[in-house]
N, C-alpha and C positions, 0 to 999 in steps of 0.2 A: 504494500500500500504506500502510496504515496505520502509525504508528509505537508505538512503545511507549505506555502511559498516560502524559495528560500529569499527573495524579494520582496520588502516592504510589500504589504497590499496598500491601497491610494488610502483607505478608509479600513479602521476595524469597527463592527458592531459589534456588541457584547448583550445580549437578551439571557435575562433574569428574571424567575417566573419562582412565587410559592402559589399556593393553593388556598390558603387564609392564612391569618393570620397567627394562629396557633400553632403552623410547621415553621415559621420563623425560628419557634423556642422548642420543638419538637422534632424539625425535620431538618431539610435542605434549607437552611436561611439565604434570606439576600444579602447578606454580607457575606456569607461564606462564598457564592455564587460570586459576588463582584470581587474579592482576593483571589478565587482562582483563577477568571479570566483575565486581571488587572495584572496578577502576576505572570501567567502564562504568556502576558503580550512585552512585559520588560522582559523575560530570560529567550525570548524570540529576537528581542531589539524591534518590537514594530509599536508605535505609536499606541498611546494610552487607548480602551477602548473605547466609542460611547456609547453609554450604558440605554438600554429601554429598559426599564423595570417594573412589575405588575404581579402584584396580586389579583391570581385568579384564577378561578376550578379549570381542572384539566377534561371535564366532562365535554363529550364533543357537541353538548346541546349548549355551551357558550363560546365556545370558537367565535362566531362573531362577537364577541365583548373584549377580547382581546386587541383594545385597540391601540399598546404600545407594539403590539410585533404587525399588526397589519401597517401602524407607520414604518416600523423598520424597513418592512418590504416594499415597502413607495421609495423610502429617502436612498437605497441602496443601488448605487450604480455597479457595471461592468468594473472590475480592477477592485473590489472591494471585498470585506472578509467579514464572514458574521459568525462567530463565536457562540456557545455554548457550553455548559460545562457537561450538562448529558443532553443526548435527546428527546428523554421523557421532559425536561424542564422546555421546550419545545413544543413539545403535544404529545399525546395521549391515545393520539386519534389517528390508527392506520390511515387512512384516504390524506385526511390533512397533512399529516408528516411528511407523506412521501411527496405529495403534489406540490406543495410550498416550496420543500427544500429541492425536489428540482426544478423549478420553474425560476426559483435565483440562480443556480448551476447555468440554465438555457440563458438567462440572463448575463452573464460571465460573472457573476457576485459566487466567490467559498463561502464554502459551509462546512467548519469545523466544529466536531464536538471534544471537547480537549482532555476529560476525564476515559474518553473512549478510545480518544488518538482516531477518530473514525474522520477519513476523509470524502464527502461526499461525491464531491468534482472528479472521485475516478471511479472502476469499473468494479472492483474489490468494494469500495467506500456506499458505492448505492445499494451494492447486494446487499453488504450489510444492515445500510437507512431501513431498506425494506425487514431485516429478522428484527432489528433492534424495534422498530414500531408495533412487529408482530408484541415483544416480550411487555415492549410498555403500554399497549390498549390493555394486555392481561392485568397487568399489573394493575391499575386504571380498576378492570371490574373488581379485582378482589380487594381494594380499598373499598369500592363503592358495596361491594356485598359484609364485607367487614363494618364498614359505619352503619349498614341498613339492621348489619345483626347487634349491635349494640344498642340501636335505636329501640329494637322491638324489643329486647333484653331491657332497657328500662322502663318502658310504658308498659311492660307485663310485669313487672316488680312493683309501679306505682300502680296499677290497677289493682296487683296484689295487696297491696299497702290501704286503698280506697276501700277495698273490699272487707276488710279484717276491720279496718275503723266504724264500717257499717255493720256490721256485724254486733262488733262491740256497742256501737251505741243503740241499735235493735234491744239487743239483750239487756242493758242496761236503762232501755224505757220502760221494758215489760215488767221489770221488780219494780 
């Protein structure tokens, strides 16, 4: 696989995505995200990167709400480099992944993911865009199936809870 340009790109963008604000102090933070691409673009020698940064679900029912990486994708010319620290911090969403990041690729804008070393602009680098998307849409439902089981897991503990109070005060009218 190829590696990054050994040639300054004209422009680096750096996109920086949590999911709320909770994975800040739990998860991938944006500070962690902007120290790895800020570092990974000095020990390259290429220009500081600029950053789009957003909070916001990887669910592919808000893809359009993502309106710091829909600007990136406007502001990015031919000769330009768009960073990442993974893919899934990118999307979540097989169709979206793969369509966006090559339609920058057709555009002549890289697309690095730097935690991955994964370069998209070659033949090896998309094969992969493409399994990497498969692993992080999975990834994707089994959060969304894991929050939905803790969800049900507490409104049947607080029903349990509603239930025993009533109970309790039933019983406690009847004496």
């Amino acid at each position: 696989m190829r590696h990054p340009p050994a040639v300054a790109p004209r422009s680096v963008f750096g996109y920086c995505r949590v999911s709320g604000p909770e994975q800040g102090r739990t998860g991938t933070s944006l500070e962690g995200q902007r120290d790895t691409l800020t570092e990974w673009c000095r020990s390259k020698g290429f220009p500081p990167p600029s950053l789009f940064v957003e909070v916001e679900s990887a669910s592919d029912t808000k893809i359009e709400a993502r309106t710091e990486q829909l600007r990136l994708q406007r502001e990015a010319k031919p000769g330009d480099l768009v960073i990442v620290t993974k893919l899934n911090r990118w999307s979540r969403d097989i169709p979206h992944a793969v369509s966006t990041v090559r339609n920058l690729i057709k555009r002549g804008v890289g697309w690095f993911a730097v935690s991955m070393n994964l370069d998209a602009s070659t033949a090896e680098g998309d094969d992969r865009l493409g399994q990497e998307a498969v692993y992080a849409e999975r990834e994707r439902r089994e959060i969304a199936g894991g929050i939905a089981h803790r969800v049900l897991t507490e409104y049947d503990g607080a029903q349990l809870a509603r239930d025993a109070c009533t109970v309790t005060t039933s019983q406690a009218q009847i004496k």
